[in-house]
N, C-alpha and C positions, 0 to 999 in steps of 0.2 A: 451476444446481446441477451442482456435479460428478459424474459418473457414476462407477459404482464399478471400470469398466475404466480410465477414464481416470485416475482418485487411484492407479490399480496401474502404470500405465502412466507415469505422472510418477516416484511412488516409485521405481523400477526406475530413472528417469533419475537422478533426485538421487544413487543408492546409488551409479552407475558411475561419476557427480563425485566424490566423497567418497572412491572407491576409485581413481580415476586422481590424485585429488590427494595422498592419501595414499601413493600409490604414488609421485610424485614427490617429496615428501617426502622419502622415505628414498632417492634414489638421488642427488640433488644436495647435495654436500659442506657449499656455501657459501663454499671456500677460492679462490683464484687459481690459475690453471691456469700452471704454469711457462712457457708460450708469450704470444707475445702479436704483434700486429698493426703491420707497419712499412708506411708508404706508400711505393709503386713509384714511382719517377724514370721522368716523364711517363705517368702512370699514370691523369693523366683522360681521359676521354672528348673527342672533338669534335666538331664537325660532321659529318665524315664516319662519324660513328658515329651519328647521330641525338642526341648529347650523352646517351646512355644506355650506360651501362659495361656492361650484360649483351654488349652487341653487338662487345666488344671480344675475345670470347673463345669464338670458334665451337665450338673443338677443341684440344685442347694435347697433343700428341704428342710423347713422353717413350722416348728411344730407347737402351737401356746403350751407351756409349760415346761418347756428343754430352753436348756438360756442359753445353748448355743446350736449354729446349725449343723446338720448333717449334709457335706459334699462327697458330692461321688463326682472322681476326674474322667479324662476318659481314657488315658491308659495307665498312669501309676499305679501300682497296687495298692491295696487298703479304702477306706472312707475315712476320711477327712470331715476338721472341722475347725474352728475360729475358737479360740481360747478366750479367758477373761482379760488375759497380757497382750492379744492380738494377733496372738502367732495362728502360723498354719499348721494344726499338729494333727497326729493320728487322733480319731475319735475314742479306741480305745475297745475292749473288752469283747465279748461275744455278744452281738443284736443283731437283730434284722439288718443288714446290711447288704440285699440285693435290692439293685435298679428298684424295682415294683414293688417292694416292701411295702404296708401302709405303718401307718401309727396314729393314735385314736388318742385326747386329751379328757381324761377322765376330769370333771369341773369341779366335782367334789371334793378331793382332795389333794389336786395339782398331780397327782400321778399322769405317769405317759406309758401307753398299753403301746406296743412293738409285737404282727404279727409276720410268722416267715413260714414260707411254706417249706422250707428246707429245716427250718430249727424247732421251730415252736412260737410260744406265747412269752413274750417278756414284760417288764415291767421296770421304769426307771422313774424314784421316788424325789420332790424336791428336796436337791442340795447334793444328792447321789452323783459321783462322777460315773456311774456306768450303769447298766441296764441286769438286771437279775432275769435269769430265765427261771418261769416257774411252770410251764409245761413243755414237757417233749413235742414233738411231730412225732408219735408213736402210736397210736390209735386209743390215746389214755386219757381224754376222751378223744383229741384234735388228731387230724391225720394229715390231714393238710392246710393248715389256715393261712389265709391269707387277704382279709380285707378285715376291717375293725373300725366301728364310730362309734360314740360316745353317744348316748337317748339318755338325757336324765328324766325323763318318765318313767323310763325301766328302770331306771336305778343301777345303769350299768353300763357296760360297753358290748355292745352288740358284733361277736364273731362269727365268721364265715368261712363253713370249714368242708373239704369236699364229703366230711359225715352226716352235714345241716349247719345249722344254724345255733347260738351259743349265747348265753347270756353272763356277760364277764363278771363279777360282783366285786368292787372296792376291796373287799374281804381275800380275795384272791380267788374264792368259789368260782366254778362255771356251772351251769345249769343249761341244759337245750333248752331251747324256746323251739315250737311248733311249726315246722314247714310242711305245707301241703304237697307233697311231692305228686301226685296228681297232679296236679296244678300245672305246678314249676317243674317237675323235673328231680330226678336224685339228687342234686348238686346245684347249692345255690350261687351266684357270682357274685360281686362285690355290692356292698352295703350304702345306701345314700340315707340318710333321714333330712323329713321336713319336717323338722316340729312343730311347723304352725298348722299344717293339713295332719296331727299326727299319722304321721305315716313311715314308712320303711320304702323305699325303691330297690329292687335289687335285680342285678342282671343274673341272665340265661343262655342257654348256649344258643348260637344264630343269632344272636343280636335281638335276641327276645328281654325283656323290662317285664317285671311282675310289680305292680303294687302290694304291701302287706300293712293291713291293720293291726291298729294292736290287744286286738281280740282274736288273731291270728287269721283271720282271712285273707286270701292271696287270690289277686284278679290278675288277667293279664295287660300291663300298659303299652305296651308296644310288641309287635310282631317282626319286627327286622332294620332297629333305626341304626344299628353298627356299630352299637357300645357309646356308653358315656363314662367320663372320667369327672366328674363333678353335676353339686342338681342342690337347688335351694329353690326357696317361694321367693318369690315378689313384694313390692311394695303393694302391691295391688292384686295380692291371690293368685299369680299364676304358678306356674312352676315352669322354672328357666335350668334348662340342661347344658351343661359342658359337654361337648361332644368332641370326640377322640380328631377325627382328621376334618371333617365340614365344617359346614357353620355352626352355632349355637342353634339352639330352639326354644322358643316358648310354646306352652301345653297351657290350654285356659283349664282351668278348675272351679268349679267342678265339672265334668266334659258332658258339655248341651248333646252330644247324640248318644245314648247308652247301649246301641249296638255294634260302635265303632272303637277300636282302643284308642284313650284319651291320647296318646302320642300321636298318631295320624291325624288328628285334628290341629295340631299345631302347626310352626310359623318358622321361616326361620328370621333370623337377626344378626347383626352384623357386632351387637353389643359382644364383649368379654366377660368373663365369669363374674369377674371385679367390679361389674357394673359400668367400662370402662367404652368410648368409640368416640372414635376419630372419622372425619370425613374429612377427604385431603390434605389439606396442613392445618387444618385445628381437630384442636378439642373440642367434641360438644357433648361429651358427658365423664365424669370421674367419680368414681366409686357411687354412681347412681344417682349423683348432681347433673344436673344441665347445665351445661355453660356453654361459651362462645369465644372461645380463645386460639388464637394463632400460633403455630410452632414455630420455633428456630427449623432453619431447613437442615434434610438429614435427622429429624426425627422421625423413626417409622414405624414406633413402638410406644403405645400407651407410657405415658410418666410414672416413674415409681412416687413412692408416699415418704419422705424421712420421715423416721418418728418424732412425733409431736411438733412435724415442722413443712416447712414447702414442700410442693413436690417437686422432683426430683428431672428432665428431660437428657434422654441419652442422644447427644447427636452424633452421637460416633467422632470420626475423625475433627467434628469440626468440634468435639468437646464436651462438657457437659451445663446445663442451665437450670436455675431455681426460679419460679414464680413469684414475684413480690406482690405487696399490697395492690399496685398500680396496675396489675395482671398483664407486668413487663417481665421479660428475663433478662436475670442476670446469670453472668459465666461464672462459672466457678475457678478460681484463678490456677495456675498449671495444668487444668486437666484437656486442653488441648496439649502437651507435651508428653504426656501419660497416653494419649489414644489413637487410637490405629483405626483398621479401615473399621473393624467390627469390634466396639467395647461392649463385656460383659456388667450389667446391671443389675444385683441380685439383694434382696432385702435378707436382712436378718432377724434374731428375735428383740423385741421391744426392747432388751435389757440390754442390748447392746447398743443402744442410742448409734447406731451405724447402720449404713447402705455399706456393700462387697461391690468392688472396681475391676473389671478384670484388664487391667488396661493393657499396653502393647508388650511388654517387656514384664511382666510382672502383677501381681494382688495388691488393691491399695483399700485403706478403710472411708468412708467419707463421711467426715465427724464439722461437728459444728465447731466456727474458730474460736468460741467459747469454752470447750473443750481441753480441760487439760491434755489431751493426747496432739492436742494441733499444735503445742510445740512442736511436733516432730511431721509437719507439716512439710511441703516442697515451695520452695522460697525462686 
């Protein structure tokens, strides 16, 4: 006999079927999503991948001014990358090519700065199929560099090297710029700028944050927040941290108590670097828009952006969905056939009018059926 908690306890379950089903009901169109799924040239898997495509696709580093990307798998050897013809091919030449590499987009000239703490400083100019090394890791000046951003205030690209701090010049010059090693320490960490607060953020060892002016003053912003991997300003003057393993943070600016470091005065947030949060099964914010939109279920991951076009929803096995006008989705047609329990979603650079598929068996491209390449479409 069923007890009368448990018939309350069933009923409660069937009514939140009924309402999630219901609920998808009305947000999936039923029509075909204008995009649609093209197979990458050499885009299976092989041996040296365990013959499992997940493993093809560690990391895909998408840099403004490289017109294609930089993969790293997770066991083949080499770094990989998506060619103009589509293929999966080796990247090619001697660059920064470990995991943590950075790479910095000079705006001036379309140049792309590449620092390694193992090589040196490189440099890969628009139209260049490979990357020029133009300083050792020799102590000539750089002994170990390894973080680099772009401050076009300085007129350069700002290196971080465990000798100080470096200021890159378009010209190929480096010149130190000013670190208060009092301050900070022998050895600065990686590089963030906000050019709206002109500023520098740069990490310290302990999980210590210094602010730097750029009159070279250097205060301390945090005392122990465990590293960040990304830090921009706000719509509204804050300063919003990407932080390595927790949540995000916002830090108000300019920090109302000046005997506290402005990072302990912050917040944290549930938003992503992208500006992006989800609460349950919608959306209610995308690239720093508010909205109020429902997911297909089996979304559990912010929607990418195609370029110049919908965005993009990975529902995994159950496939993938575009946004229409009507803020309904539609399915992208085969890519339920193409995906597994876990599909890989990854953006590329804008010139490649493509999103990267890692789907179950193999790399797919996802181009618009407008697209001369969607001849080669899956039917």
């Amino acid at each position: 006999m069923i007890r009368r908690g448990q018939a309350l306890l069933i009923a409660a379950a069937l009514m939140a079927l009924l309402s999630k089903h219901a609920t998808a009901s009305g947000i999936l169109s039923g029509d075909s999503s204008p995009l649609c799924p093209v197979p990458v040239k050499n885009g299976e898997p092989t041996k040296d991948d365990f013959n499992q495509s997940f493993r093809m696709t560690s990391k895909v580093v998408v840099v403004p001014g490289l017109d294609r990307p930089i993969i790293f798998p997770w066991n083949r050897h080499g770094i990989w990358t998506i060619d103009a013809d589509g293929a999966f091919v080796l990247f090619g030449g001697e660059f920064p090519n470990q995991y943590l590499n950075e790479y910095a987009s000079d705006r001036s000239t379309g140049d792309v700065i590449g620092v390694s703490w193992e090589l040196g400083v490189f440099r890969i100019r628009p139209g260049s199929a490979q990357f020029e090394r133009l300083y050792a890791a020799d102590g000539k000046p750089f002994v170990h560099p390894f973080s680099a951003v772009y401050v076009a205030r300085l007129g350069g690209t700002v290196i971080s090297d465990n000798s100080g701090l470096y200021l890159f010049h378009s010209s190929g010059r480096a010149e130190p710029l000013y670190w208060d090693s009092q301050v900070g320490g022998k050895r600065p960490g990686r590089v963030f700028d906000l050019p709206a607060l002109t500023l520098l953020l740069v990490t310290g060892n302990e999980g210590r944050i210094y602010s730097r002016s750029d009159d070279g003053t250097l205060a301390p912003f945090d005392t122990g927040l465990g590293g960040i991997e990304a830090a921009r300003v706000t719509a509204d003057g804050t300063i919003f941290l990407g932080r390595l393993e927790e949540k995000n943070y916002i830090v108000p600016w300019p920090p109302k108590d000046k005997t506290r470091p402005p990072a302990q005065q912050g917040v944290n947030t549930s938003e992503t670097f992208d500006g992006d949060m989800m609460y349950a099964d919608r959306l209610v914010k995308f690239h720093g828009k508010e909205m109020d939109v429902y997911l297909p279920s089996q979304v559990w991951n912010p929607p990418k952006e195609f370029p110049g076009g919908p965005m993009v929803a990975n529902a995994n096995r159950d496939g993938l969905y575009t946004l229409n006008e009507e803020k309904k989705w539609d399915l992208v047609d085969q890519s339920r056939e193409v995906a597994s329990n876990l599909v890989g979603l990854f953006e590329l650079p804008t010139e490649q009018h493509a999103l990267l598929v890692n789907g179950k068996d193999r790399l797919f491209l996802l181009v618009r059926k407008t697209d001369g390449r969607a001849a080669a479409c899956l039917r």
